[in-house]
Backbone and ligand atoms as CSV (ligand in chain L), in Angstrom:
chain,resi,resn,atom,element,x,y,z
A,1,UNK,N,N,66.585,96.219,123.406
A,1,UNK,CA,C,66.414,97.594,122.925
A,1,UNK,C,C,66.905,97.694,121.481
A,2,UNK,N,N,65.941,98.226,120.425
A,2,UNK,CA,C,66.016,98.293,119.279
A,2,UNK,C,C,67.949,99.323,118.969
A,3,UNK,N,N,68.709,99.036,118.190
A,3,UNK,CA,C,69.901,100.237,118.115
A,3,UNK,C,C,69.229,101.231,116.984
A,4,UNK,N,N,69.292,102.114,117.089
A,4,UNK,CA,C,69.215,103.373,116.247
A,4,UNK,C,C,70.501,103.680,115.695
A,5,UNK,N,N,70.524,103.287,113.200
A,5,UNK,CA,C,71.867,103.847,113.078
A,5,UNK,C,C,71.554,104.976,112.580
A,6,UNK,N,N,72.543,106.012,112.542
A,6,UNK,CA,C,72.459,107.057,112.040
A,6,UNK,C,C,73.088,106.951,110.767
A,7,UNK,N,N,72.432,106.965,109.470
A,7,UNK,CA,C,73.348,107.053,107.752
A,7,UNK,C,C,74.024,108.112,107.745
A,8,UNK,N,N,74.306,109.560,108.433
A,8,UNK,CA,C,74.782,110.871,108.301
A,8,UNK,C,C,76.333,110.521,109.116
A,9,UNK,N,N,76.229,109.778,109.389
A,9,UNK,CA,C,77.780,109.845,110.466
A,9,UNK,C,C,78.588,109.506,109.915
A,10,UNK,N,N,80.258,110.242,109.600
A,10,UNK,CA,C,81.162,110.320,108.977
A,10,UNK,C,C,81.833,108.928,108.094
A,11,UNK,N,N,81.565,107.691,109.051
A,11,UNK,CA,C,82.011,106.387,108.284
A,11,UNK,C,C,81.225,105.948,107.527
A,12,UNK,N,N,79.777,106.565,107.820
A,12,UNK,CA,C,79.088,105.819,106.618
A,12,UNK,C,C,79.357,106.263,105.478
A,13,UNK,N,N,79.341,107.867,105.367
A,13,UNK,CA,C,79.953,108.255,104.170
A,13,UNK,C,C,80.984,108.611,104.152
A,14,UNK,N,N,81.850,107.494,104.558
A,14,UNK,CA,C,83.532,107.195,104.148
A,14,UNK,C,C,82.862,105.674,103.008
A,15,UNK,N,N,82.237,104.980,103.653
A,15,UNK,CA,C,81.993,103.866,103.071
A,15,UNK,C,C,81.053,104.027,101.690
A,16,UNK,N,N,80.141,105.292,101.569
A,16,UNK,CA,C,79.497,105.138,100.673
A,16,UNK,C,C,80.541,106.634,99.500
A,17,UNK,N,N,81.723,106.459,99.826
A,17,UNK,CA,C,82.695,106.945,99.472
A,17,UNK,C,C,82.363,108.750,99.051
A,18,UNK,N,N,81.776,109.545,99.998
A,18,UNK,CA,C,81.039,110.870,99.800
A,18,UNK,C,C,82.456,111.147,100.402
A,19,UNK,N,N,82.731,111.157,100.951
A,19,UNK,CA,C,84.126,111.379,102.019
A,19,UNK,C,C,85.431,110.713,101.976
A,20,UNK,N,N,86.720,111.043,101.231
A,20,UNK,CA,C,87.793,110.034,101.301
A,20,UNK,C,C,88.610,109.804,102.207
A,21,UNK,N,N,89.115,108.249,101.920
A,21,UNK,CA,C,89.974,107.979,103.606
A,21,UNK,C,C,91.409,107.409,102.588
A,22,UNK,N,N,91.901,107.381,103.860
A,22,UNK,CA,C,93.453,106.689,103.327
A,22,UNK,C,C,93.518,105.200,103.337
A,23,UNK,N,N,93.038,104.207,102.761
A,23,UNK,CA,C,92.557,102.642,102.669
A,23,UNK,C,C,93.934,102.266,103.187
A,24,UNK,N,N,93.731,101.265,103.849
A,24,UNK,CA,C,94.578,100.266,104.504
A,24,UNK,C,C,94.404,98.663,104.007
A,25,UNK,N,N,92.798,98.116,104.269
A,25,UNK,CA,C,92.852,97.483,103.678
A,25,UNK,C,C,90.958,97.185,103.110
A,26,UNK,N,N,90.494,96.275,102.546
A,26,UNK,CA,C,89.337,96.318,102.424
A,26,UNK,C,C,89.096,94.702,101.898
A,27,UNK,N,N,87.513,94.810,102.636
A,27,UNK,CA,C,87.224,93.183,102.085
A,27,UNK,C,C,85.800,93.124,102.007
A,28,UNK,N,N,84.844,92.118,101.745
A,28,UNK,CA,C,83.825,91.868,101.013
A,28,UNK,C,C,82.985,92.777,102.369
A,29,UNK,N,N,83.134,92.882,103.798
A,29,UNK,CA,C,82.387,93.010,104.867
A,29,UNK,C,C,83.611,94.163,105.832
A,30,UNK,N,N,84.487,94.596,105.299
A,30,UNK,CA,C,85.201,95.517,106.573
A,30,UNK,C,C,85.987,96.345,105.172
A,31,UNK,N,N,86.116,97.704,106.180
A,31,UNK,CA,C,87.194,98.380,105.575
A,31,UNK,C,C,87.669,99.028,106.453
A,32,UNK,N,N,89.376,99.282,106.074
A,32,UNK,CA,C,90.141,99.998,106.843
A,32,UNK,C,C,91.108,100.932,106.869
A,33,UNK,N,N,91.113,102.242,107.271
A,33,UNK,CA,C,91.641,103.375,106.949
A,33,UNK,C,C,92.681,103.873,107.766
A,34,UNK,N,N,93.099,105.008,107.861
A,34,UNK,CA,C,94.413,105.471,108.864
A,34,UNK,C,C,92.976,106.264,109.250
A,35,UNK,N,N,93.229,106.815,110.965
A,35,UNK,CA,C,92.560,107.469,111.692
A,35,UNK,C,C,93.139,108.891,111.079
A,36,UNK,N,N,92.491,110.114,111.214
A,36,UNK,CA,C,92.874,111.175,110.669
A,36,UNK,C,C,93.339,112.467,111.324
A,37,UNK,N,N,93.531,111.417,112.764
A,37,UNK,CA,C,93.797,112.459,113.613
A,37,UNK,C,C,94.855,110.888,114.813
A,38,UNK,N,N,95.780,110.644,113.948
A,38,UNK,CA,C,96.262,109.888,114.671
A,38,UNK,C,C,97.214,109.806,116.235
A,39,UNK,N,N,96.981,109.092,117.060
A,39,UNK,CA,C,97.357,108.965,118.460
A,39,UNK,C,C,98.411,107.987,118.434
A,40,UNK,N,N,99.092,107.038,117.682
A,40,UNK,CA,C,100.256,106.810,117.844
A,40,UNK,C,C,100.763,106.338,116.041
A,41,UNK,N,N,101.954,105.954,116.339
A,41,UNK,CA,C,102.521,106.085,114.632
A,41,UNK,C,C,102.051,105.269,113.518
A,42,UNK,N,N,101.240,104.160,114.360
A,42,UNK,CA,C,99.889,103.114,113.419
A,42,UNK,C,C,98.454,103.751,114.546
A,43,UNK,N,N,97.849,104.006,113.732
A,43,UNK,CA,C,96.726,104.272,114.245
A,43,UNK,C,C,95.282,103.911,113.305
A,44,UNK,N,N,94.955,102.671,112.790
A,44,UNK,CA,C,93.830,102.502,112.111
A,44,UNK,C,C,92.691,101.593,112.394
A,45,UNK,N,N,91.898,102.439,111.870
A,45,UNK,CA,C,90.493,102.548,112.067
A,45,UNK,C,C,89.717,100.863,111.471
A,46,UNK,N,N,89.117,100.127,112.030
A,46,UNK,CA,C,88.712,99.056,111.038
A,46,UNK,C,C,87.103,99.128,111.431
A,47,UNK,N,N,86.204,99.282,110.340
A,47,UNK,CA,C,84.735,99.286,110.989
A,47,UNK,C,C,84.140,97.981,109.818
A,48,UNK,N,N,83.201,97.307,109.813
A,48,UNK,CA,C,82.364,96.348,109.305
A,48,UNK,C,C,81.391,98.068,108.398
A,49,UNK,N,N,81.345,97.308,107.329
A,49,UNK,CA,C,80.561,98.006,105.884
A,49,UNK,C,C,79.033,98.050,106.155
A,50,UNK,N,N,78.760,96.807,107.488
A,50,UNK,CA,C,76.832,97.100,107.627
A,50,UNK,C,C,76.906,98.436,108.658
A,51,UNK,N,N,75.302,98.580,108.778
A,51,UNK,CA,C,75.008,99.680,109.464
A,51,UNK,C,C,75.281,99.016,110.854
A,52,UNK,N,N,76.340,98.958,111.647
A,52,UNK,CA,C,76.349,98.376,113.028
A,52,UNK,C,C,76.735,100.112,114.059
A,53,UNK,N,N,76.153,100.123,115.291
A,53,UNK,CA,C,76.201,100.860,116.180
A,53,UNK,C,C,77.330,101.211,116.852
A,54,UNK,N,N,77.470,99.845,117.419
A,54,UNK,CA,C,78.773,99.539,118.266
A,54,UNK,C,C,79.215,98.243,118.709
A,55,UNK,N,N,79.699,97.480,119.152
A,55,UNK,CA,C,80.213,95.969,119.109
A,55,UNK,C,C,79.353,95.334,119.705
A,56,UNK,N,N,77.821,95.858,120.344
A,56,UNK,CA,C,77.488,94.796,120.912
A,56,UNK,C,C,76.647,94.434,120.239
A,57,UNK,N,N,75.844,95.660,119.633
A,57,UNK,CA,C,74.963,95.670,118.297
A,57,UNK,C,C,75.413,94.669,116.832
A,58,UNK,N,N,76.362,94.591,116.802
A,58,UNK,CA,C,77.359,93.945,115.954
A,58,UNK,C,C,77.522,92.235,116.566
A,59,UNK,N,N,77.576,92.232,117.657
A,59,UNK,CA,C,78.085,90.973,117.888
A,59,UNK,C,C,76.705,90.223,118.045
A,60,UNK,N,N,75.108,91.297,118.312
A,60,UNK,CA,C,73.981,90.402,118.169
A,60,UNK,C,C,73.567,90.058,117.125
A,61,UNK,N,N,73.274,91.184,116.109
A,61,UNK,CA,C,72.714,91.708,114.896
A,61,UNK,C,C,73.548,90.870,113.250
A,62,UNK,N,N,74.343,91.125,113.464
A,62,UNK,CA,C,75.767,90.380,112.171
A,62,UNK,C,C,75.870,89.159,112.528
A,63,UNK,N,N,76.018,88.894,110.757
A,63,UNK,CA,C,76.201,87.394,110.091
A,63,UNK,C,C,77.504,86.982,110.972
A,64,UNK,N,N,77.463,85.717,110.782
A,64,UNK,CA,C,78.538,84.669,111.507
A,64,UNK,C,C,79.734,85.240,110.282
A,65,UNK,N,N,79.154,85.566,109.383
A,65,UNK,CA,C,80.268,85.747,108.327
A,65,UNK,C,C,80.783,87.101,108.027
A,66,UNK,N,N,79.909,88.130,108.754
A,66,UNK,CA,C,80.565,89.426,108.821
A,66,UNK,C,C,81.346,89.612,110.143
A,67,UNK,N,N,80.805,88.838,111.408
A,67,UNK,CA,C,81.801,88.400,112.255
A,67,UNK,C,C,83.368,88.193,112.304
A,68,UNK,N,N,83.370,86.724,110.922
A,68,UNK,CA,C,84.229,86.251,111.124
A,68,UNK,C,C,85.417,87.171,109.974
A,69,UNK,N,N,85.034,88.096,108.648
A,69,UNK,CA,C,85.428,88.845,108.150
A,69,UNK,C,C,86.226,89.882,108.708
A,70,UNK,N,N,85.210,90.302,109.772
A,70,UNK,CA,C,85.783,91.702,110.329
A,70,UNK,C,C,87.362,91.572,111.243
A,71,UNK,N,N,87.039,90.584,112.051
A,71,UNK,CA,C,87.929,89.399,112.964
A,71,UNK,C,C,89.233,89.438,112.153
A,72,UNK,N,N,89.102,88.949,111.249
A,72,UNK,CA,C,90.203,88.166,110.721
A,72,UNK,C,C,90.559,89.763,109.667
A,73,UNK,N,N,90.161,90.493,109.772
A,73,UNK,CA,C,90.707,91.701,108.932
A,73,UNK,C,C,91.765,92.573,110.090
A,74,UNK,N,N,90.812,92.467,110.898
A,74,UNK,CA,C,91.886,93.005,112.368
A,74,UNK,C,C,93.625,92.058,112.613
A,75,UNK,N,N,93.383,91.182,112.691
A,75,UNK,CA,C,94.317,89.902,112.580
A,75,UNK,C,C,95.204,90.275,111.238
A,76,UNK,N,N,95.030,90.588,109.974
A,76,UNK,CA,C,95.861,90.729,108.556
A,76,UNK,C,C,95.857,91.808,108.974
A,77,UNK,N,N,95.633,93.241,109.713
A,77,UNK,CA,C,96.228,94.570,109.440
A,77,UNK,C,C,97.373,94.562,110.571
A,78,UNK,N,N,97.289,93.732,111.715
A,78,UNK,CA,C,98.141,93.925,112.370
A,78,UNK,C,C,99.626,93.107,111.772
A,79,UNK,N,N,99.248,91.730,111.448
A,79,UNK,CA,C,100.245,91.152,110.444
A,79,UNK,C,C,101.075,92.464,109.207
A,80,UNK,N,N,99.807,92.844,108.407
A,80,UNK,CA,C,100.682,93.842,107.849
A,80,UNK,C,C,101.593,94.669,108.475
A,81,UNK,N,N,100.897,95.377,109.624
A,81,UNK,CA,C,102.149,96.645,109.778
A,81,UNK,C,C,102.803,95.802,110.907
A,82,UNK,N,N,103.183,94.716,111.272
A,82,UNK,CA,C,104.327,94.049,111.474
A,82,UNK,C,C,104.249,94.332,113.060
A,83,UNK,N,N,103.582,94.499,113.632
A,83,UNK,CA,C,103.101,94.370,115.196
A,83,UNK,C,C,102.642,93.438,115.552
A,84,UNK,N,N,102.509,92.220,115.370
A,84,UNK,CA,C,102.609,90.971,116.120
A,84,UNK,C,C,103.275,90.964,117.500
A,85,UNK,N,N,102.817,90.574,118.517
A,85,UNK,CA,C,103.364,90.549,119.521
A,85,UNK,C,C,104.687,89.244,119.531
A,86,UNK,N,N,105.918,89.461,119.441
A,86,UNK,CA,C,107.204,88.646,119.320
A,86,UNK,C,C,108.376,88.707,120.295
A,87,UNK,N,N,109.526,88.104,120.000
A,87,UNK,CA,C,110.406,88.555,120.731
A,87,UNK,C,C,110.580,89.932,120.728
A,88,UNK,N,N,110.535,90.542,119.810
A,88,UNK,CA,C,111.378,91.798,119.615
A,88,UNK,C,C,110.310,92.931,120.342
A,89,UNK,N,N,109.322,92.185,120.831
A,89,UNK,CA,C,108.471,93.074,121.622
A,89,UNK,C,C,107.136,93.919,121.329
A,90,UNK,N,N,107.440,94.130,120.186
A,90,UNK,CA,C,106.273,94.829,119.575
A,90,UNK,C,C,104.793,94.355,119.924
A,91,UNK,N,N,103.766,95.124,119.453
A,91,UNK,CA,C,102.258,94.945,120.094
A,91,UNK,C,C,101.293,95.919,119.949
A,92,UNK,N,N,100.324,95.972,120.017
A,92,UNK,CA,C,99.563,96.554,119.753
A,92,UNK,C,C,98.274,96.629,120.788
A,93,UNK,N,N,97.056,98.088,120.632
A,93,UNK,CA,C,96.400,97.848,121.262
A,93,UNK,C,C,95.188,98.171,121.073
A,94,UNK,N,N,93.893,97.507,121.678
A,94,UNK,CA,C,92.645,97.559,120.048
A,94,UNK,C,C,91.697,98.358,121.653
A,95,UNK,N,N,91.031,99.117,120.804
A,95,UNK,CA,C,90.392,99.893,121.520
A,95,UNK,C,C,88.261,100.086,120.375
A,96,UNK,N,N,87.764,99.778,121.493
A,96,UNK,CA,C,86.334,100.045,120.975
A,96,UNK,C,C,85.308,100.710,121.670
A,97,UNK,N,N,85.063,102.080,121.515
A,97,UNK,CA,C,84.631,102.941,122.123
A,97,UNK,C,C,83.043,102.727,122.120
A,98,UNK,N,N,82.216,102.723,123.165
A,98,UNK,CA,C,80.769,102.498,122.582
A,98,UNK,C,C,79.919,103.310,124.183
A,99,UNK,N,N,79.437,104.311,122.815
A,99,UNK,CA,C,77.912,104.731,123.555
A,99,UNK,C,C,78.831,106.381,124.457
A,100,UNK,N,N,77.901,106.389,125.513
A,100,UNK,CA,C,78.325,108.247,126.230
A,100,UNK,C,C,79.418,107.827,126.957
A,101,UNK,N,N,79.198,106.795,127.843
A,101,UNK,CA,C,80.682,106.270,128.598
A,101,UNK,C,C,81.555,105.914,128.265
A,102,UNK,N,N,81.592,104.977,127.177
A,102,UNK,CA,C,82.881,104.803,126.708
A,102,UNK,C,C,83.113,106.135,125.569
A,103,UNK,N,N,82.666,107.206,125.502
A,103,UNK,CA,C,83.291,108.085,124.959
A,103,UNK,C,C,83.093,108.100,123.178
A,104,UNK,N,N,82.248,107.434,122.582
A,104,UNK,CA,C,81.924,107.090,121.621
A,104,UNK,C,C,81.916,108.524,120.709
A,105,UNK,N,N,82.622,108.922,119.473
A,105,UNK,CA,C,82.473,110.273,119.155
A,105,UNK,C,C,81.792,109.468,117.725
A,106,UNK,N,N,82.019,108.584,116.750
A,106,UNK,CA,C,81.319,108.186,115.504
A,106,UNK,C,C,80.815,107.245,115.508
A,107,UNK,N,N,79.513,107.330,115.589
A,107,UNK,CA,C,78.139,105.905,115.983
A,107,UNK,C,C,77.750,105.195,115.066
A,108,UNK,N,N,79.267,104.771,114.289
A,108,UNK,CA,C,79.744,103.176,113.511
A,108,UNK,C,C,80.774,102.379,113.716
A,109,UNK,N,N,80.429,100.743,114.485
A,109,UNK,CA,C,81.058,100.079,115.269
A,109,UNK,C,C,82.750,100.960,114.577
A,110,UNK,N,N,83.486,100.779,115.275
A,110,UNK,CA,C,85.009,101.008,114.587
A,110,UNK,C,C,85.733,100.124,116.071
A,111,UNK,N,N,87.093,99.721,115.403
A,111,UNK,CA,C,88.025,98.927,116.193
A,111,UNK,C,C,89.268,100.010,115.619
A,112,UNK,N,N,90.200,100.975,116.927
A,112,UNK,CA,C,90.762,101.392,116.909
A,112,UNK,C,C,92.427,100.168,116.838
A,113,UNK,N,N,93.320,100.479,116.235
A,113,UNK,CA,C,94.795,99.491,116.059
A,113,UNK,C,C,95.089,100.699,116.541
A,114,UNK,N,N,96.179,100.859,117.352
A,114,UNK,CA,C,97.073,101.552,117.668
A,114,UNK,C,C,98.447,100.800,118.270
A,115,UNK,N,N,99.737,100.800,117.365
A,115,UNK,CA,C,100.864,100.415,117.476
A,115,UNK,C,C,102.142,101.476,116.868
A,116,UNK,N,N,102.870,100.989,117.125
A,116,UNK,CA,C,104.331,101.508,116.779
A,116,UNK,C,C,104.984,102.396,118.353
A,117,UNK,N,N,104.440,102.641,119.002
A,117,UNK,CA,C,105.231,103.124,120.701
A,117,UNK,C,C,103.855,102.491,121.523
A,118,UNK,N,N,104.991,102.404,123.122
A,118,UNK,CA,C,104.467,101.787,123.903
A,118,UNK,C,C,102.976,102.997,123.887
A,119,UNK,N,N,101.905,102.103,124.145
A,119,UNK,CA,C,100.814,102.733,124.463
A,119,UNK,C,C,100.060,103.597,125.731
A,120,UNK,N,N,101.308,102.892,126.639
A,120,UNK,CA,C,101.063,103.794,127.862
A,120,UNK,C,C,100.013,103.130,128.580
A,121,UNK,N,N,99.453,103.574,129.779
A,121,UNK,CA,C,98.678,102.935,130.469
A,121,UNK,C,C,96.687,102.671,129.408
A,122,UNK,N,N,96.305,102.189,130.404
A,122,UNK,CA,C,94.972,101.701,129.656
A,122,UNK,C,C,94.023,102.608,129.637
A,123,UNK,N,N,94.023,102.982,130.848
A,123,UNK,CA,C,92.852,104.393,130.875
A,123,UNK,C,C,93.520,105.299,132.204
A,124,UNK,N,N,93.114,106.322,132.901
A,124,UNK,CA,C,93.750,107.026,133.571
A,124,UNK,C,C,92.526,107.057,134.581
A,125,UNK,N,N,93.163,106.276,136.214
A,125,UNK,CA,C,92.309,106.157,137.070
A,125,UNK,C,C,92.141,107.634,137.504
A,126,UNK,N,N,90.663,107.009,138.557
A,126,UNK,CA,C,89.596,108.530,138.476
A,126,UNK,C,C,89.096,108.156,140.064
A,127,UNK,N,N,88.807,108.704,140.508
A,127,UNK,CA,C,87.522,108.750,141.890
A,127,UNK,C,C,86.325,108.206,141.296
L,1,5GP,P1,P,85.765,107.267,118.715
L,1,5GP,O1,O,85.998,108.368,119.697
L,1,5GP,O2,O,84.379,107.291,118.135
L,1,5GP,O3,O,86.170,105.915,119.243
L,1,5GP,O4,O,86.802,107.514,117.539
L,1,5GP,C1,C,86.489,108.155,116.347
L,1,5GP,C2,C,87.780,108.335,115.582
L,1,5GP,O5,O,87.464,108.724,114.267
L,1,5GP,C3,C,88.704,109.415,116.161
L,1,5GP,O6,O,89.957,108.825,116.500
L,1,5GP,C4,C,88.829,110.437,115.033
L,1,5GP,O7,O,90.124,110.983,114.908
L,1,5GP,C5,C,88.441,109.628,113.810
L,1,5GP,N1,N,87.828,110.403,112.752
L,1,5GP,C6,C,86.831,111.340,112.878
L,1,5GP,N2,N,86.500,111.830,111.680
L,1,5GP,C7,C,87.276,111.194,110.760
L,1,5GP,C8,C,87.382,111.279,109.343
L,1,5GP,O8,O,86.695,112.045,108.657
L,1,5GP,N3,N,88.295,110.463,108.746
L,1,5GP,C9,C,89.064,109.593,109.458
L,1,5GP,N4,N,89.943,108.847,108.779
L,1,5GP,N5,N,88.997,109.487,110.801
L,1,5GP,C10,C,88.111,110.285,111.440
């Protein structure tokens, strides 16, 4: 099934800079911002700069090298804000929302970081 992107949705024009974000970090294929409505005391946003949907669209569609960019940008932001999982416990937890079920509210891949307090359970069982 072909993905349909939408150019009007808020990250694209974060990326085509119509809209400003708070940069975290940025590289030839990803950029990354603080969420703007943050859920714990690190909360950032990392999406790939192509038009990708959501991760699966992304994981068919994208270069081996926007792959391996995006990857390894997730990997240096958590290094930065010092959440490595270690003795001292710390950790983090990556969240990727895609499509009506998983709750998807901006239909450009994004990889949620959320660290600095425990995160609490994973999702909240249901019937
Ligand atoms: P989703 O529900 O699609 O996984 O998450 C979308 C996220 O984007 C939400 O956590 C929301 O707070 C964030 N968000 C929505 N609009 C903006 C914006 O204009 N700027 C930033 N930095 N984050 C946004």
């Amino acid at each position: 099934m072909p993905y349909i992107y939408d150019d009007q949705n808020i990250f694209a024009k974060i990326l085509r800079g119509e809209i400003p974000c708070n940069k975290v970090l940025e590289t030839e294929h990803a950029l990354a911002f603080s969420d703007i409505a943050p859920k714990a005391p690190h909360h950032v946003l990392v999406i790939p700069k192509g038009p990708y949907v959501c991760h699966d669209h992304f994981a068919l569609d994208a270069t081996d090298t926007e792959i391996v960019d995006f990857t390894r940008t997730i990997g240096r932001i958590c290094a930065q804000l010092g959440v490595t999982p270690g003795a001292d416990g710390a950790g983090y937890r990556l969240i990727s929302n895609a499509g009506n079920d998983g709750v998807q509210e901006v239909p450009h891949l994004h990889v949620h970081i959320l660290a600095g307090r425990n995160i609490g359970p994973m999702v909240m069982a249901r019937d």
